[in-house]
C-alpha positions as CSV (number, residue, x, y, z in Angstrom):
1,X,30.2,32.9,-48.7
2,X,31.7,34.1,-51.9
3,X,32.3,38.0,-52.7
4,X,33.4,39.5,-56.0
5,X,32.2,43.2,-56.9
6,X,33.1,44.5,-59.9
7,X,33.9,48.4,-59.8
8,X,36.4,50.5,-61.4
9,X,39.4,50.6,-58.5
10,X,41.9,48.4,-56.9
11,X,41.3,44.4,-57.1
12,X,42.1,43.6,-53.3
13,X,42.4,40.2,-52.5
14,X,41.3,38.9,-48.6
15,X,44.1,36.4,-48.0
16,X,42.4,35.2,-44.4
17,X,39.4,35.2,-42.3
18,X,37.4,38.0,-41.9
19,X,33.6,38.5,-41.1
20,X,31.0,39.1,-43.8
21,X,30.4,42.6,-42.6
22,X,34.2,43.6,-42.8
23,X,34.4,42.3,-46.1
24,X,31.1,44.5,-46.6
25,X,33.1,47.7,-45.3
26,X,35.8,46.9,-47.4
27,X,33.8,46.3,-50.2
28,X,32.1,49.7,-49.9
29,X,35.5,52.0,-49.9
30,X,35.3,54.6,-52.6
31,X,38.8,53.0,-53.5
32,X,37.8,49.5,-53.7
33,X,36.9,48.1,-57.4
34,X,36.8,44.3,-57.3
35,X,37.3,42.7,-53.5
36,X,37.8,38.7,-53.7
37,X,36.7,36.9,-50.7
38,X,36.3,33.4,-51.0
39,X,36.3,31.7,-47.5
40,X,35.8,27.9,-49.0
41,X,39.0,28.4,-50.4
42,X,40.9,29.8,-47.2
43,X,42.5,27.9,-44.1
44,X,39.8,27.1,-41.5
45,X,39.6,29.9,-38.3
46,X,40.1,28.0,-35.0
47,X,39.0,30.6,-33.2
48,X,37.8,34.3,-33.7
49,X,40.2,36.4,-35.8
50,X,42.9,33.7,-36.5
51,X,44.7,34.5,-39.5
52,X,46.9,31.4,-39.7
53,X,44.9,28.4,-39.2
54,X,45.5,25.5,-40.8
55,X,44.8,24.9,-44.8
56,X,41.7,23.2,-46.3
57,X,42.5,20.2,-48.1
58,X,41.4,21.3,-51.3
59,X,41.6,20.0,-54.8
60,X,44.3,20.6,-57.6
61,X,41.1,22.6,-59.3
62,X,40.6,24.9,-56.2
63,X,44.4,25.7,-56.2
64,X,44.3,27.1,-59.5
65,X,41.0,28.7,-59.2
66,X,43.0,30.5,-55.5
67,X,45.7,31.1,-57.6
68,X,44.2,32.9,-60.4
69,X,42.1,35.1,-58.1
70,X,45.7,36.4,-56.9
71,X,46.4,36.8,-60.4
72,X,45.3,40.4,-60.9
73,X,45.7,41.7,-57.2
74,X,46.6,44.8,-57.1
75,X,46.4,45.4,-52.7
76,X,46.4,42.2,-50.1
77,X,44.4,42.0,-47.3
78,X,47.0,39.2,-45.5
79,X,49.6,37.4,-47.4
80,X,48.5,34.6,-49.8
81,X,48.4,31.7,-47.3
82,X,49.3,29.3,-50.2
83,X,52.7,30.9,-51.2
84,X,53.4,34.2,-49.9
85,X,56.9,34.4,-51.4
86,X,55.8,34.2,-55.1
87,X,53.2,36.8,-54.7
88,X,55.4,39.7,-56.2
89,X,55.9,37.1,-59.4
90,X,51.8,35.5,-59.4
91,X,50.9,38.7,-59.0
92,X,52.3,41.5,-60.9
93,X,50.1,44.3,-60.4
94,X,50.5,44.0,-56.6
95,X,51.4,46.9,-55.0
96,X,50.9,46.8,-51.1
97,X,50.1,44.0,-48.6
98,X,48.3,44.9,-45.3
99,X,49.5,42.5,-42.9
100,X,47.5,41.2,-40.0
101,X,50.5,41.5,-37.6
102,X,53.1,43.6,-36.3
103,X,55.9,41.4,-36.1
104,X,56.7,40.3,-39.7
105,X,60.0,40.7,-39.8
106,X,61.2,36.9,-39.6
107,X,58.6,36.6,-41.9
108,X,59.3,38.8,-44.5
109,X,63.1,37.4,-44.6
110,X,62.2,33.6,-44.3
111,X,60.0,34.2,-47.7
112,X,62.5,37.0,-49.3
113,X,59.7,39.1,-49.7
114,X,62.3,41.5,-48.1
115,X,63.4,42.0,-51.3
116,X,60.4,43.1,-52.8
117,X,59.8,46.1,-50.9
118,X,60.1,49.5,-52.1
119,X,62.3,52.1,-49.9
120,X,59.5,55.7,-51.2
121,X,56.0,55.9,-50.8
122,X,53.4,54.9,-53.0
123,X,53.6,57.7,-55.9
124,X,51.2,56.1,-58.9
125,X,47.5,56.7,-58.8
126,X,45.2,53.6,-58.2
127,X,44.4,51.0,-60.8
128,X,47.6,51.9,-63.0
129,X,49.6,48.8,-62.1
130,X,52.7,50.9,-62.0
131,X,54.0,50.0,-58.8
132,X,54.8,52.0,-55.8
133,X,57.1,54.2,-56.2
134,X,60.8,54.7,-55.7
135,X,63.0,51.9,-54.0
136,X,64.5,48.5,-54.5
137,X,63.0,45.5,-55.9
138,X,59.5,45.2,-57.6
139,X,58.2,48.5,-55.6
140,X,56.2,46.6,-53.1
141,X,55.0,48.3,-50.0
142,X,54.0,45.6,-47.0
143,X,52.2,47.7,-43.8
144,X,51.8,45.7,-40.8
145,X,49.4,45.7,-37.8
146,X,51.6,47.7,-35.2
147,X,49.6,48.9,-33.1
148,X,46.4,47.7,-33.3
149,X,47.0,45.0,-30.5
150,X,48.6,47.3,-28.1
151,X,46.1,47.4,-25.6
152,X,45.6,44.1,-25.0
153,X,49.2,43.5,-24.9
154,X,49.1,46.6,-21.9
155,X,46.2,44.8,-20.5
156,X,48.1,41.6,-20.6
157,X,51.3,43.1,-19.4
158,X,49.4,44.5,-16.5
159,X,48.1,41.1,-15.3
160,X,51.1,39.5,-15.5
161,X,52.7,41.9,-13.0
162,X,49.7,42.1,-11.0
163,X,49.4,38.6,-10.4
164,X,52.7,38.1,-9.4
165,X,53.5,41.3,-7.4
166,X,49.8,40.5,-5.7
167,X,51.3,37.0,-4.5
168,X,48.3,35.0,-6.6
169,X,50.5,31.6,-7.1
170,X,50.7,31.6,-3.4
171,X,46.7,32.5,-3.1
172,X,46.1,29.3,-5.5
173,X,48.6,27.0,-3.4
174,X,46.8,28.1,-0.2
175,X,43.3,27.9,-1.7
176,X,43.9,24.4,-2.8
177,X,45.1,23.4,0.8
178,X,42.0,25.0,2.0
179,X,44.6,26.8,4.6
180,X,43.4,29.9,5.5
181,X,46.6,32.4,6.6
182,X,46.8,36.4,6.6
183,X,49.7,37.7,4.4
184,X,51.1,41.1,3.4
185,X,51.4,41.7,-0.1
186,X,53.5,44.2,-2.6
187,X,52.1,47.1,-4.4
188,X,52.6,47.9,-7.9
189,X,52.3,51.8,-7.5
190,X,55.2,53.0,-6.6
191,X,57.5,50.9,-8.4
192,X,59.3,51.1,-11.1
193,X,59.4,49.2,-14.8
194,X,61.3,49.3,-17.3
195,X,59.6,49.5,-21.3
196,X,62.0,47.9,-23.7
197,X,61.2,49.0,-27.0
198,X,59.1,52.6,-27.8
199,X,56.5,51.9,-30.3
200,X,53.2,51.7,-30.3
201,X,52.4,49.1,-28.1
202,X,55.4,50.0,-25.9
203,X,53.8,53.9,-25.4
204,X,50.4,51.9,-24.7
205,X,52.1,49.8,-22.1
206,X,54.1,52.4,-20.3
207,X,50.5,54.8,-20.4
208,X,49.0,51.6,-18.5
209,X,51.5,51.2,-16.1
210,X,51.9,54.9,-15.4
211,X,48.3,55.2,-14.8
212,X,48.4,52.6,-11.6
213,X,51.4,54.8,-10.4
214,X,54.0,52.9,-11.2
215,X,57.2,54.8,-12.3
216,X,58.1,53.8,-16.1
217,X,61.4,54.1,-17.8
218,X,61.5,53.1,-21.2
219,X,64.3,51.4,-23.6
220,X,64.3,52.8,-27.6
221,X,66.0,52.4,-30.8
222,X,69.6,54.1,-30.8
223,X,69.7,57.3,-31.8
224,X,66.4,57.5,-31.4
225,X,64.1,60.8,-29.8
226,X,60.8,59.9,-28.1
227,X,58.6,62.3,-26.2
228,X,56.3,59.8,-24.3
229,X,54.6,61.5,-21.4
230,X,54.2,58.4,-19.7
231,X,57.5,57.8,-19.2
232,X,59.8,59.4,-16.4
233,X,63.3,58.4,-18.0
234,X,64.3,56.8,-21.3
235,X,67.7,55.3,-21.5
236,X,70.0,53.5,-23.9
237,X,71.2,50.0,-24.9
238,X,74.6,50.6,-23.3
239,X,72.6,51.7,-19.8
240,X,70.6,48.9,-19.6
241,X,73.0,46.5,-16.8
242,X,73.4,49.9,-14.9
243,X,69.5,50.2,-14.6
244,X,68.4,46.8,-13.8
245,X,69.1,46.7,-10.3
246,X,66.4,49.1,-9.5
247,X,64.1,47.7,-11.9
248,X,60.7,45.9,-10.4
249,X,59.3,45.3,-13.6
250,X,60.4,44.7,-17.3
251,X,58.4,44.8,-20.2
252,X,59.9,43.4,-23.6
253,X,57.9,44.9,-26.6
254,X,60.7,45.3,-29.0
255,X,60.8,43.8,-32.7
256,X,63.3,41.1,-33.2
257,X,65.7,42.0,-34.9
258,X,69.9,41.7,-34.9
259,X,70.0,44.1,-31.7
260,X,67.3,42.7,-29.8
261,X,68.1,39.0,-30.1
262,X,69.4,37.7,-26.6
263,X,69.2,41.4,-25.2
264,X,68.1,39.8,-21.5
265,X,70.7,37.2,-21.1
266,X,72.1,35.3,-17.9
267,X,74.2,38.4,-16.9
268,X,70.8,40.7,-17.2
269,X,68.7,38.7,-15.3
270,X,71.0,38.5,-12.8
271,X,71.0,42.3,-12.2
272,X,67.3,42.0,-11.6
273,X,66.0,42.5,-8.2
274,X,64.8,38.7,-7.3
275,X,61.5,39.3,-6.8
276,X,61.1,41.1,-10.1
277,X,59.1,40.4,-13.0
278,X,59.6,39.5,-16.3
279,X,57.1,40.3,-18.8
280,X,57.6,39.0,-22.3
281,X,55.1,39.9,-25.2
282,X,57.8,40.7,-28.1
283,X,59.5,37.6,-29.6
284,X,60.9,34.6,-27.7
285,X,64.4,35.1,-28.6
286,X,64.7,38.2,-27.4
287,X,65.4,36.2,-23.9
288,X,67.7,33.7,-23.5
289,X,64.8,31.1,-22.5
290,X,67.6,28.8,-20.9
291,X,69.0,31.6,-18.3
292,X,65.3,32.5,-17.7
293,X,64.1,29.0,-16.8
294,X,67.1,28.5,-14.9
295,X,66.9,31.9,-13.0
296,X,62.9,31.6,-12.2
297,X,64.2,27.5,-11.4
298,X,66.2,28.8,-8.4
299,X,63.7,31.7,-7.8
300,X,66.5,34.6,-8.5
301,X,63.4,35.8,-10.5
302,X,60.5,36.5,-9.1
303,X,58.0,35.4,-12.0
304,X,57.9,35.5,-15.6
305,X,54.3,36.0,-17.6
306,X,55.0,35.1,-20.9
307,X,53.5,35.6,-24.6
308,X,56.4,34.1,-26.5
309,X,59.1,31.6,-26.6
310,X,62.1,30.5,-28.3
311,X,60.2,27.5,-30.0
312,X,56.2,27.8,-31.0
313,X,54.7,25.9,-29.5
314,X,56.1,25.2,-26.3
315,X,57.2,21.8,-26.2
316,X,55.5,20.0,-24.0
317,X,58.5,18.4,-22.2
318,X,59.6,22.3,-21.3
319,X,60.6,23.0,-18.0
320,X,58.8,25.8,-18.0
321,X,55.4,24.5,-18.1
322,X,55.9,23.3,-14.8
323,X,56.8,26.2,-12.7
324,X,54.4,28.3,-10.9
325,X,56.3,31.8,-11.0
326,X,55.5,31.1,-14.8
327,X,52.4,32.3,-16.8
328,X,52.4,30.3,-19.8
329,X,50.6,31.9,-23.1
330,X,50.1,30.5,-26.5
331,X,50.7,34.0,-28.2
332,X,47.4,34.8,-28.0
333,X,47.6,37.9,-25.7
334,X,46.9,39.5,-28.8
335,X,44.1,38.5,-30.0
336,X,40.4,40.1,-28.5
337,X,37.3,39.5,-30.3
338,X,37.3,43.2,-32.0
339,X,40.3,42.6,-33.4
340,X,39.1,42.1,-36.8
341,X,37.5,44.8,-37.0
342,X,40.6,47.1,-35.8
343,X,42.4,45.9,-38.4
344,X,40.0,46.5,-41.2
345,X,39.8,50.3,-39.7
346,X,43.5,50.3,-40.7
347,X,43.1,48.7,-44.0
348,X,40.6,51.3,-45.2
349,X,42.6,54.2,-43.5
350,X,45.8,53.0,-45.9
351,X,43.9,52.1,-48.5
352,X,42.2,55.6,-48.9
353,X,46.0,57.1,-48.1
354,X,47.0,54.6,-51.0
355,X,44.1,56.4,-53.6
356,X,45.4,59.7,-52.5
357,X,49.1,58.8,-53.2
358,X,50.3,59.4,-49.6
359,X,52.2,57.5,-47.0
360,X,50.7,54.3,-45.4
361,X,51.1,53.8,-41.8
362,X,53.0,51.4,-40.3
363,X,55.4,50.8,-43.5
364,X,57.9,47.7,-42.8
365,X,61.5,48.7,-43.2
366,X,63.4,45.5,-44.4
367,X,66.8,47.8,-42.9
368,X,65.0,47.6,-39.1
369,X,63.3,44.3,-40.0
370,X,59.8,46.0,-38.9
């Protein structure tokens, strides 16, 4: 399928997968003037809603017909698969990239589109090429995905305590024995986790957990002020070994960034009650993945479900593969079949706020790195 409508409005250039009908819904915003989709020319899905799948082997003539489709963009749905960090130069009209995911931050500096991004809001009305606004750079604004995979990131979060504070490794050893024994399990209501980072998804998770009665404390950025009722205490950096001790659960749904990197190391997990649970669905190096594999090794941890991991993919020679207080995931927990359409409600929520000259949500920093 090929899509190009001709309107006067933005040029807005689909960059990745996305179904016929959200290309339709796109197409039909009051704010939308030309919308290129062209689906031969993108990398092939492997599965519903991937946005990085591998590239088509395409000829020298499709590259510059992919190339000069980006030529006039003035909005990106996704970053141009082909070369995301010459898009501010191929494409000098752009002014804002919706990204397809919240954690962009490594991203945005391995490509130096860091900086290309504007500090003030968009301020020029649409069409005029003009840029966005005050700040450094070419005046780019990028807006990422925060917070449209937060519930299936609680939902995931959720299971992975659940299965390990409801004892199912031992339920799967036992079932494939065939040995029938009666046990006594743990409960999740009443304990208490521990929310490391306060954003979206983090508020989502620590609504989940609250809801099953479990008593949530969260971790947020210094200086920070949060009012989530879900929470019952919110404490900072510098309290974090203090708390850990009486910690059952930990959820890590921080960015990456300088302060996050290695914030669970040996000395943290060793606070940890030892049959607590580790829950990682941020970025593998905010754990040190060593300490953890050596801590759930000697089974000081209780269990670890985990999204992420300090190399992508797992190698398959990786201890942790191998351990069954481990829940290996291929950060996918993520990713739901709706998830498409999700983020296409956000596109045409910023791209309206974009027409009207207002702030877009979820506006990466390059200072925080998200």
């Amino acid at each position: 399928m090929s899509a190009e409508m001709s309107a006067a409005g933005l040029t807005i250039v689909i960059g990745s997968f996305l179904e016929p009908d959200q290309v339709a819904r796109i197409a039909a915003a009051p704010a939308a003037g030309r919308v290129v989709y062209e689906p031969g020319l993108l990398p092939v899905p492997r599965y519903p809603c991937d946005h990085t799948g591998p590239p088509r082997d395409l000829s020298a003539a499709d590259l510059d017909r992919w190339r000069a489709l980006g030529a006039d963009a003035d909005v990106y749905f996704d970053f141009d698969w082909l070369d995301p960090a010459a898009m501010p130069a191929r494409s000098p009209r752009l002014r804002w990239i919706q990204a397809t995911s919240a954690g962009i931050g490594g991203f945005m500096q391995r490509t130096g589109l860091d900086s290309s991004v504007a500090n003030g809001s968009p301020g020029t009305s649409p069409g005029t090429g003009t840029g966005t606004g005050t700040g450094t750079g070419t005046g780019l604004t990028v807006t990422t995905a925060g917070g449209i995979h937060a519930v299936p990131l609680a939902e995931f979060a959720v299971m992975g305590a659940l299965h390990f504070v409801k004892g199912v490794p031992q339920l799967k050893q036992r079932q494939r024995a065939r040995h029938w024994e009666r046990y006594t399990t743990r409960q999740l209501a009443g304990q208490r986790a521990l929310v490391v980072g306060l954003g979206g998804m983090g508020r989502q998770v620590a609504a989940s957990f609250a809801a099953l009665g479990v008593e949530v404390w969260g971790l947020g950025r210094a200086g920070a002020s949060y009012d989530v009722p879900a929470l019952t205490n919110v404490i900072a950096r510098g309290d974090l070994d203090a708390a850990l001790p009486g910690i059952g659960i930990v959820v890590l749904c921080c960015p990456l960034t300088d302060e996050t990197a290695g914030l669970i190391g040996a000395r943290q997990l060793s606070l940890l009650p030892r049959d607590a649970v580790l829950v990682n669905i941020s970025r593998g190096p905010v754990v040190d993945q060593t300490a953890l594999t050596a801590a759930l090794r000697d089974g000081r941890l209780g269990g670890a479900c985990l999204d992420v991991f300090a190399t992508e993919p797992l190698p398959p020679d990786d201890p942790l593969w191998d351990l069954d207080n481990v829940i290996v995931s291929p950060h996918s927990a993520s990713t739901v079949a709706t998830e498409n359409a999700a983020l296409t409600d956000l596109f045409l929520d910023n791209l309206a706020r974009l027409a009207g000259g207002e702030t877009l949500r979820n506006r990466y920093d390059p200072a925080r790195g998200y």
